[in-house]
N, CA and C of each residue as an Amber inpcrd file, in Angstrom:
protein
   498
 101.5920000 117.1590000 112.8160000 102.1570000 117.5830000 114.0760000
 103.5750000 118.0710000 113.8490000 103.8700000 119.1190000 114.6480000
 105.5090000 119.5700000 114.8200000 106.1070000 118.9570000 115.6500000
 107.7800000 118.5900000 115.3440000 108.4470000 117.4900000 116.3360000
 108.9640000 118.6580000 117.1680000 108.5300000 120.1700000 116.9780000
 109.5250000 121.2280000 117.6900000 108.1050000 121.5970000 118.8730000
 106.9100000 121.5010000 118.5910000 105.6180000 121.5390000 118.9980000
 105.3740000 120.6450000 120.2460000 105.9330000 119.2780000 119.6210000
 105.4590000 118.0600000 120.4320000 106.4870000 117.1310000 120.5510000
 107.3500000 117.7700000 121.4090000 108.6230000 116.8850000 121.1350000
 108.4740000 115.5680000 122.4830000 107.2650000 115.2240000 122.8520000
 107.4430000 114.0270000 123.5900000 106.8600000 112.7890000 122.5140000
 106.3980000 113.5090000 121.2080000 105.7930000 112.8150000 120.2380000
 106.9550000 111.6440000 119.4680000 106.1980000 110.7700000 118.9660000
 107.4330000 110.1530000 118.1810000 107.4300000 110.6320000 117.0500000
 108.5260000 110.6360000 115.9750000 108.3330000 111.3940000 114.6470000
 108.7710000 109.9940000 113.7450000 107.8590000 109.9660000 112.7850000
 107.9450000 108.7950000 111.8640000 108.8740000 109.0380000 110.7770000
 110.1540000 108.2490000 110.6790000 111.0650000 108.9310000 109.6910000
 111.3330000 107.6160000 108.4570000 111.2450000 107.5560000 107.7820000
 110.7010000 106.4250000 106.3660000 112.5760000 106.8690000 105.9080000
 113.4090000 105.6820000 105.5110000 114.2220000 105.6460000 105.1530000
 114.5240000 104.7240000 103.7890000 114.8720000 105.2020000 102.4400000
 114.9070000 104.4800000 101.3390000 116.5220000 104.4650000 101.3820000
 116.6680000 102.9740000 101.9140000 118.2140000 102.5010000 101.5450000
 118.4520000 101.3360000 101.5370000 118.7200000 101.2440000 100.5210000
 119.7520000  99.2460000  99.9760000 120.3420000  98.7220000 100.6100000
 121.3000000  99.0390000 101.2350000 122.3100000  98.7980000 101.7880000
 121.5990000  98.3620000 103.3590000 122.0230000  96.9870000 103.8710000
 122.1640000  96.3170000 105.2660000 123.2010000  97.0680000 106.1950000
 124.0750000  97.2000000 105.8680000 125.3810000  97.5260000 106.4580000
 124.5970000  99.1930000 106.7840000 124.4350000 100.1680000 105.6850000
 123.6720000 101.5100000 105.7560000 123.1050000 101.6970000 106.6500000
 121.8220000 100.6030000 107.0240000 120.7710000 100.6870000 107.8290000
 121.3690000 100.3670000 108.7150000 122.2760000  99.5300000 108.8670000
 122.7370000  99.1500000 110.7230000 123.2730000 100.9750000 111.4470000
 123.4820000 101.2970000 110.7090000 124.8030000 102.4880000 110.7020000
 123.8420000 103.7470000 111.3430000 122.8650000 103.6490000 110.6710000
 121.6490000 104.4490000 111.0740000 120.9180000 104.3140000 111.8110000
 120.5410000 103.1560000 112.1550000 120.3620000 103.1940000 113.4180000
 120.9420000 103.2180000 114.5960000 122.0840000 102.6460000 114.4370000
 123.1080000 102.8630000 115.2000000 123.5360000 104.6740000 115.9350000
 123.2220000 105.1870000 114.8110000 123.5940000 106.5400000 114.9300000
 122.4300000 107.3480000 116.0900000 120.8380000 106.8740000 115.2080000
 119.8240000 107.5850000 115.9300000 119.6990000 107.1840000 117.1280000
 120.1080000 105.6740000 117.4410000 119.4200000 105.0410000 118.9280000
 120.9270000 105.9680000 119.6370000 121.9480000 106.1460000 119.5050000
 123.1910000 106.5320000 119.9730000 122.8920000 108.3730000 120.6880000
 121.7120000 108.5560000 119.2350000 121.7210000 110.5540000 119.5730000
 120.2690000 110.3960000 120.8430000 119.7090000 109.3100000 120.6230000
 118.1390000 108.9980000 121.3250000 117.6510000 110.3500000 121.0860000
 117.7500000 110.6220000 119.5080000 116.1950000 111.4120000 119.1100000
 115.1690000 110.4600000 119.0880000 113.8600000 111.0470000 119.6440000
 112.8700000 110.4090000 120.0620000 112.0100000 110.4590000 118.2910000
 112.5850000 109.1810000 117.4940000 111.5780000 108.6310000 116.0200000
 111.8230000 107.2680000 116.2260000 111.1100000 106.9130000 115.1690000
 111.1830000 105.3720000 114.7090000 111.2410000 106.0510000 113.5120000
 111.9110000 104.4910000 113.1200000 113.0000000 104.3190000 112.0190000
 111.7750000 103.3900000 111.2270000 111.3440000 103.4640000 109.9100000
 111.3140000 102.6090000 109.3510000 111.9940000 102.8610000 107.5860000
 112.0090000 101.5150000 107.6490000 113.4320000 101.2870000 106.3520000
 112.7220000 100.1670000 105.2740000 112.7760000 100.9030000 104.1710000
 112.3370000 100.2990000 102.3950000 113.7900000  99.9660000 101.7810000
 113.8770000  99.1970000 100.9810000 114.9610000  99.3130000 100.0510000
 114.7700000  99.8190000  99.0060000 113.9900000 100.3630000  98.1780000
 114.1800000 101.1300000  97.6780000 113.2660000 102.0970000  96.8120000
 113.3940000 103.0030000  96.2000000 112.2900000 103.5670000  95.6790000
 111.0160000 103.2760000  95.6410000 110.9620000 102.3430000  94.6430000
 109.8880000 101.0720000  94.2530000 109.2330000 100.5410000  95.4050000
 110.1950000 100.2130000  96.2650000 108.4620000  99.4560000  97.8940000
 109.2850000 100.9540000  98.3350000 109.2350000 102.4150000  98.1610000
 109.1660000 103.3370000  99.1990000 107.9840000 103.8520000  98.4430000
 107.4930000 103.8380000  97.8360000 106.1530000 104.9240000  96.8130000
 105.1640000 103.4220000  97.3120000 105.0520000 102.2280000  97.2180000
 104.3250000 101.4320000  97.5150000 104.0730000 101.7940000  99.3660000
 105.1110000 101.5040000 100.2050000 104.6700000 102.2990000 101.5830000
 103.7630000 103.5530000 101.6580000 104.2440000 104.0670000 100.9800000
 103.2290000 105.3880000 100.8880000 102.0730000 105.5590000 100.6460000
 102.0110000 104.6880000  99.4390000 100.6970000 105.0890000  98.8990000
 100.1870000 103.1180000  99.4510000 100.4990000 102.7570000 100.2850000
  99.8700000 101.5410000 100.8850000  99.2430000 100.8780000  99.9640000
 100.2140000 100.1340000  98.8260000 100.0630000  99.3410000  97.7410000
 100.7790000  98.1440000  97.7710000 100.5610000  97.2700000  97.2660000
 101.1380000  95.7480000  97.2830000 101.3460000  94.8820000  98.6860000
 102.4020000  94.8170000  99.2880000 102.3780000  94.0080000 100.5620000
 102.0350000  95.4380000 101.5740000 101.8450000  96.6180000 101.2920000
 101.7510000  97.2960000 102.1650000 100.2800000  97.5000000 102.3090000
  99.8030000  97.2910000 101.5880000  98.3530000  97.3290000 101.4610000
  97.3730000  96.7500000 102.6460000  97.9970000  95.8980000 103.1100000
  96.6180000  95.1710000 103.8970000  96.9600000  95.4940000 105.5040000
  98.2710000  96.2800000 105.8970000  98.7620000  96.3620000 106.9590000
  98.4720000  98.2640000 107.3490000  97.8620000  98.0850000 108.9690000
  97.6680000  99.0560000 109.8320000  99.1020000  99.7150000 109.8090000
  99.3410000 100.8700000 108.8300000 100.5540000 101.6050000 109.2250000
 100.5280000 102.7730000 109.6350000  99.2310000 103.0080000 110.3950000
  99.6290000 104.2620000 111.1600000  99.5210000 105.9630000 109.5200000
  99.8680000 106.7630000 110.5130000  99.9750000 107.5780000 109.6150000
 101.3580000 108.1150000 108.6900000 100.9990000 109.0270000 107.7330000
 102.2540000 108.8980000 106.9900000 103.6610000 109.4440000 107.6500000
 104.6920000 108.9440000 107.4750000 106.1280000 109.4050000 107.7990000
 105.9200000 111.2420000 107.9780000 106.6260000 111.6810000 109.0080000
 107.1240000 112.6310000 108.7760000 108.1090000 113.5940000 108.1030000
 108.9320000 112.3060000 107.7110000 110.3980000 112.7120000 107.3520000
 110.8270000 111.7520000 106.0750000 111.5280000 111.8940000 105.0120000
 112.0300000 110.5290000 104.5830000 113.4170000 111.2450000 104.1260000
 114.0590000 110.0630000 104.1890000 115.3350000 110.3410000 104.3500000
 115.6710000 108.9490000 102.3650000 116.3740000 109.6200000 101.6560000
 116.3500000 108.7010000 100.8340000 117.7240000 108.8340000  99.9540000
 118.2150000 107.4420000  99.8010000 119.7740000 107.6300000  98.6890000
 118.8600000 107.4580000  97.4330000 120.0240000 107.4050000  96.8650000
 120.0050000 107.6710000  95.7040000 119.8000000 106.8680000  94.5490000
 121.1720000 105.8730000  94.5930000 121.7630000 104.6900000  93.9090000
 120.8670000 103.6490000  94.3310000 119.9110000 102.9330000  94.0310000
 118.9820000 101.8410000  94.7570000 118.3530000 101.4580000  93.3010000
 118.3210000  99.5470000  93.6800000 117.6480000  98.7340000  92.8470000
 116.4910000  99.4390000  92.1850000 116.0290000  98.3960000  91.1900000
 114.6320000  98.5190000  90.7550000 114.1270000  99.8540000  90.6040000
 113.8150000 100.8880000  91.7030000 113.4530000 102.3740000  91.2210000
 114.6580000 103.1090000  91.9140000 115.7590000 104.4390000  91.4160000
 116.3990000 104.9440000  91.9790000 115.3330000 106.0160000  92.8980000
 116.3850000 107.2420000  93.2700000 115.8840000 108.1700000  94.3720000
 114.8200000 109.2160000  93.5940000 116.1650000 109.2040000  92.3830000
 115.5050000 110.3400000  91.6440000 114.0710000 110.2230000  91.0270000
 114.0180000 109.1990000  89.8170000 112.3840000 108.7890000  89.7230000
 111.6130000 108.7850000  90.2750000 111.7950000 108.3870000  92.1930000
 110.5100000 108.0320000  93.2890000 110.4870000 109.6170000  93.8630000
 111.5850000 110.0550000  94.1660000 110.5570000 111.7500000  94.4470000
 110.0800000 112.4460000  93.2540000 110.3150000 112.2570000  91.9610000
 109.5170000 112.7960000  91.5280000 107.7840000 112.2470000  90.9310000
 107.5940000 110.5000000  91.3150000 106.0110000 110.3280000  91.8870000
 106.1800000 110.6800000  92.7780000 106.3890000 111.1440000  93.8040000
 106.2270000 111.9110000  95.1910000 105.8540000 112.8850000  94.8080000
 106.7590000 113.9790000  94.3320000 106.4270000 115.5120000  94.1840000
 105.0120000 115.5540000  92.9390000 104.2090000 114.6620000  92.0520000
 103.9480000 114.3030000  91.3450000 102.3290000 114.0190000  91.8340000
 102.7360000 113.5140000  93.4170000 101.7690000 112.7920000  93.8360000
 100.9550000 114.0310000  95.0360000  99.8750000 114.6740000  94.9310000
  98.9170000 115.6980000  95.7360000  99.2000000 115.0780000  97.1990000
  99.1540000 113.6090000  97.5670000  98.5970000 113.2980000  99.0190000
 100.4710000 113.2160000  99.1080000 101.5770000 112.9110000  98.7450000
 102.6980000 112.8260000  99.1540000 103.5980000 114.4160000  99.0470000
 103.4270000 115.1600000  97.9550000 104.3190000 116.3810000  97.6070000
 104.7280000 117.3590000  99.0630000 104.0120000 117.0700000  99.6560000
 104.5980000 118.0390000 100.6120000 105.1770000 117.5870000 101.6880000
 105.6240000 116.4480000 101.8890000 106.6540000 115.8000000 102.9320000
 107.8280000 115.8510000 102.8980000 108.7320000 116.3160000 103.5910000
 110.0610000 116.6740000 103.5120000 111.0230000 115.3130000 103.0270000
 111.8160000 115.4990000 102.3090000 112.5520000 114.6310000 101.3830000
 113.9810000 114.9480000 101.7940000 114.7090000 114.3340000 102.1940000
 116.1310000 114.8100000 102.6040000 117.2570000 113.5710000 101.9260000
 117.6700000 113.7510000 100.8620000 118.5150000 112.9060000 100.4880000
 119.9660000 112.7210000 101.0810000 120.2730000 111.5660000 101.5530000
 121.2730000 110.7140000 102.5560000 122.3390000 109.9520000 101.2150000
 122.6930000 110.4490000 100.3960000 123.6380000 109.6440000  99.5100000
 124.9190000 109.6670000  99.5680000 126.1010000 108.5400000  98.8490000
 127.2540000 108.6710000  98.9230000 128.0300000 109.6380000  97.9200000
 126.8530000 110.3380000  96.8930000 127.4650000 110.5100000  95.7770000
 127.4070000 112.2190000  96.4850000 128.5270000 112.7070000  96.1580000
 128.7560000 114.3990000  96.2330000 128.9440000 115.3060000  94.9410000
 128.6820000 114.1630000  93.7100000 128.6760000 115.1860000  92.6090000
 127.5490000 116.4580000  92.3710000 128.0670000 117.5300000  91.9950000
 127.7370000 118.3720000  91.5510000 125.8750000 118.5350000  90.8870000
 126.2610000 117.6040000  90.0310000 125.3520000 116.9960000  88.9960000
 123.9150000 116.0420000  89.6850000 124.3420000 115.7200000  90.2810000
 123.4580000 114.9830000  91.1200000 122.4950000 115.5520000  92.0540000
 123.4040000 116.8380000  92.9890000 123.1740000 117.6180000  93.6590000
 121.7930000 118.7290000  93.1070000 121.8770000 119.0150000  92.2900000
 121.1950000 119.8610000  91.2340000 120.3440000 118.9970000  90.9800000
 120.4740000 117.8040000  90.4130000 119.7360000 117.0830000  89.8680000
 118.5430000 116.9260000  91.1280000 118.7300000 116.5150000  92.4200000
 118.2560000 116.3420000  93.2470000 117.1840000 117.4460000  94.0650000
 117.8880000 118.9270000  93.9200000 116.8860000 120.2160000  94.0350000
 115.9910000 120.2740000  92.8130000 116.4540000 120.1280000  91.7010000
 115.4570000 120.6050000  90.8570000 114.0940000 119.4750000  90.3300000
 114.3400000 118.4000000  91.5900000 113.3460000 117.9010000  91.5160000
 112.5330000 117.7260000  92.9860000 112.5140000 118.8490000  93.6010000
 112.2690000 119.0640000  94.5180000 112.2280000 118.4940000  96.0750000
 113.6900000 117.9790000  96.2780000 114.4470000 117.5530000  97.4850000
 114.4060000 118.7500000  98.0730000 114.2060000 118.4100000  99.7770000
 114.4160000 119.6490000 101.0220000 115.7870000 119.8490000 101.1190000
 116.6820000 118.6660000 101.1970000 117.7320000 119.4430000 101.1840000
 118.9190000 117.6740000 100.9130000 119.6260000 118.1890000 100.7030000
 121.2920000 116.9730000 100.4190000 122.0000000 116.7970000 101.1420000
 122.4330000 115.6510000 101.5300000 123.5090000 115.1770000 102.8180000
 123.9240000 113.8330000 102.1280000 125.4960000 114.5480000 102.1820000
 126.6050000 113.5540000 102.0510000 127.0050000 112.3560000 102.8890000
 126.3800000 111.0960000 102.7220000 127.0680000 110.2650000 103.6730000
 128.5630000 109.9570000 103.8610000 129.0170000 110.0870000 105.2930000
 130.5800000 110.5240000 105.5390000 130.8200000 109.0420000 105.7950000
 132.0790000 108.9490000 105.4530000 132.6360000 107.3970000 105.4900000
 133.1460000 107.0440000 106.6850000 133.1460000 107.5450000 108.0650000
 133.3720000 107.5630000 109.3740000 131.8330000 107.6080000 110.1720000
 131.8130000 106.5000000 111.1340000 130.9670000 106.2630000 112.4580000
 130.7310000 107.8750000 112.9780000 131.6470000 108.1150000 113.4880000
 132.2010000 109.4500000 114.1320000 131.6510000 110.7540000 113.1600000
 131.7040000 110.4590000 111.9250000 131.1580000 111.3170000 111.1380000
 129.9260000 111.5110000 110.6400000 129.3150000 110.0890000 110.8950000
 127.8380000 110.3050000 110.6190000 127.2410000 110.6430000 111.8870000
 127.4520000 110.1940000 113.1880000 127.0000000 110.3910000 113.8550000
 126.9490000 112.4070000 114.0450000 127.4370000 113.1100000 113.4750000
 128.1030000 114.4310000 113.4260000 126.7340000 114.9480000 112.5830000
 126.7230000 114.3820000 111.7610000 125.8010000 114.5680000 110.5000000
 124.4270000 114.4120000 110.6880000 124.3670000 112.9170000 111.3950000
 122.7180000 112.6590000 111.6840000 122.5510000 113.7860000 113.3470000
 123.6440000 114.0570000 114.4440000 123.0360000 115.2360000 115.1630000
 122.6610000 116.1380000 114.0160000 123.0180000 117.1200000 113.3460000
 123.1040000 117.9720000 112.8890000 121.2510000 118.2080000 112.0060000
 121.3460000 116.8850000 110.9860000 120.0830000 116.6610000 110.7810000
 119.0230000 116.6360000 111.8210000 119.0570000 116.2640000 112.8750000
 117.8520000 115.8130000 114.0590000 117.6290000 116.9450000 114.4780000
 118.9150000 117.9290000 114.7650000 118.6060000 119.0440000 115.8140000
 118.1400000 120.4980000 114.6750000 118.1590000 120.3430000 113.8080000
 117.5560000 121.0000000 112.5930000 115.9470000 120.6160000 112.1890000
 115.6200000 119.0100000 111.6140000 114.5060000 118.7430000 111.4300000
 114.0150000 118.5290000 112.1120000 114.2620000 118.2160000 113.6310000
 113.6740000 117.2900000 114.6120000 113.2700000 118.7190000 116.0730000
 114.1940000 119.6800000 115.9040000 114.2040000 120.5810000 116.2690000
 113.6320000 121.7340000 116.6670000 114.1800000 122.2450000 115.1100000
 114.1750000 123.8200000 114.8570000 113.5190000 123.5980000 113.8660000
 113.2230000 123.0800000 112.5890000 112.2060000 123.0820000 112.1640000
 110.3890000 122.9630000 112.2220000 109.5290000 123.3760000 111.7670000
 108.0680000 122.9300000 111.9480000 107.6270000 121.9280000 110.9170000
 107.6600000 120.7260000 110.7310000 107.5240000 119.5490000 110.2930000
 105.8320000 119.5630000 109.8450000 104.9210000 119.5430000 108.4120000
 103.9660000 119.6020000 108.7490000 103.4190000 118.1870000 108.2920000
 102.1220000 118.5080000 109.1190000 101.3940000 117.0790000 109.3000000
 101.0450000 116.7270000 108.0410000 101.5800000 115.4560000 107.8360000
 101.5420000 114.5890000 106.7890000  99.9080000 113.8580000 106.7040000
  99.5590000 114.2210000 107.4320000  98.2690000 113.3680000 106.9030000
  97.1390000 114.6270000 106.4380000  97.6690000 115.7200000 106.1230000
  97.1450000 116.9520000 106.1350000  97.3590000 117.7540000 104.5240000
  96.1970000 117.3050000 103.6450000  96.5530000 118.0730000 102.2900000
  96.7620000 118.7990000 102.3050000  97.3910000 119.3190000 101.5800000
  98.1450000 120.9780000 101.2730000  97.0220000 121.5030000 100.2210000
  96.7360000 122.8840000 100.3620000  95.6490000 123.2460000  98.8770000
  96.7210000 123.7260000  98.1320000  96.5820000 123.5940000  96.7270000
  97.7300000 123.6660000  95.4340000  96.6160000 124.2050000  94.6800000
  97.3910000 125.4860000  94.2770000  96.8270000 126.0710000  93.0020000
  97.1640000 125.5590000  91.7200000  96.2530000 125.6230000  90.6640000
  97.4260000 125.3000000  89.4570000  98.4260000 126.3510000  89.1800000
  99.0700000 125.9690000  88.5060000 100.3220000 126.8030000  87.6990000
 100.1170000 128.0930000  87.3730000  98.8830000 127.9910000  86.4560000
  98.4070000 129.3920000  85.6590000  97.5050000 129.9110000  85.9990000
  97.0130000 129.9220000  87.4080000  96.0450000 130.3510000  88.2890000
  96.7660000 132.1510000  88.6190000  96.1680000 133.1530000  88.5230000
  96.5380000 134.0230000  88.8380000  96.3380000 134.5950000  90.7440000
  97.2300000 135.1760000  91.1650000  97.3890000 135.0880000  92.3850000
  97.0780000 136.6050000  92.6920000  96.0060000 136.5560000  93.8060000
  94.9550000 137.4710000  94.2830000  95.9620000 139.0170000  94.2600000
């Protein structure tokens, strides 16, 4: 479904972040803009690829269908950002869900690092209330928006690589 389509819909937005303090902040922000999602929140890589692919404690629980959105840092225990989108991008039933990395880090290096493993797009977390809230409008009224969000429970057909194109 599109959140620009069906905007009385709720949009499922999967958040990979460590940080307690992070998550208060974020929600804080979304219940503040009342874009119409639910929030759900992994700590980190490692139970965010287990949510997904409904493995270990996620396994035995009715979760609905997959996230629309995931929003994910970087710096996190056990699996970082970078390793888990790329089993994401890796993975046929996950690769095509929008990936929007939420980190503190603004290096260069990272940044790159983060497209060329196929992130939708990079956002700097700002060290001001006032500033995220700036940031998460900006995100909502873009993805939540003006974008067409596609349905996640909906395979994508993938050619191989060396498939020649009609």
């Amino acid at each position: 479904m599109s959140a620009r389509i069906h905007p009385h819909t709720k949009v499922d937005v999967l958040i990979a972040e460590d940080s307690e303090f992070d998550r208060a902040l974020l929600r804080d922000a979304f219940d503040e803009l009342d874009f119409n999602v639910s929030l759900i929140f992994v700590g980190d890589g490692e139970e965010l690829l287990e949510y997904l692919q409904r493995t270990n404690k996620f396994s035995a629980r009715e979760l609905g269908p997959l996230p629309a959105l995931i929003l994910l840092d970087l710096n996190m225990p056990r699996m970082k950002g970078i390793p888990a989108l790329q089993a994401m991008r890796a993975d046929i039933k996950l690769r095509a869900l929008p990936v929007i990395v939420l980190s503190t880090s603004s290096s260069p290096r990272q940044i790159a690092e983060a497209y060329a493993n196929g992130v939708n797009a990079y956002m700097t977390k700002p060290a001001h209330f006032d500033e995220l809230l700036d940031t998460i409008q900006k995100f909502g009224d873009f993805w939540l928006s003006v974008s067409r969000l596609p349905d996640p429970n909906v395979l994508p057909v993938v050619k191989p690589a060396n498939a020649s194109c009609p």
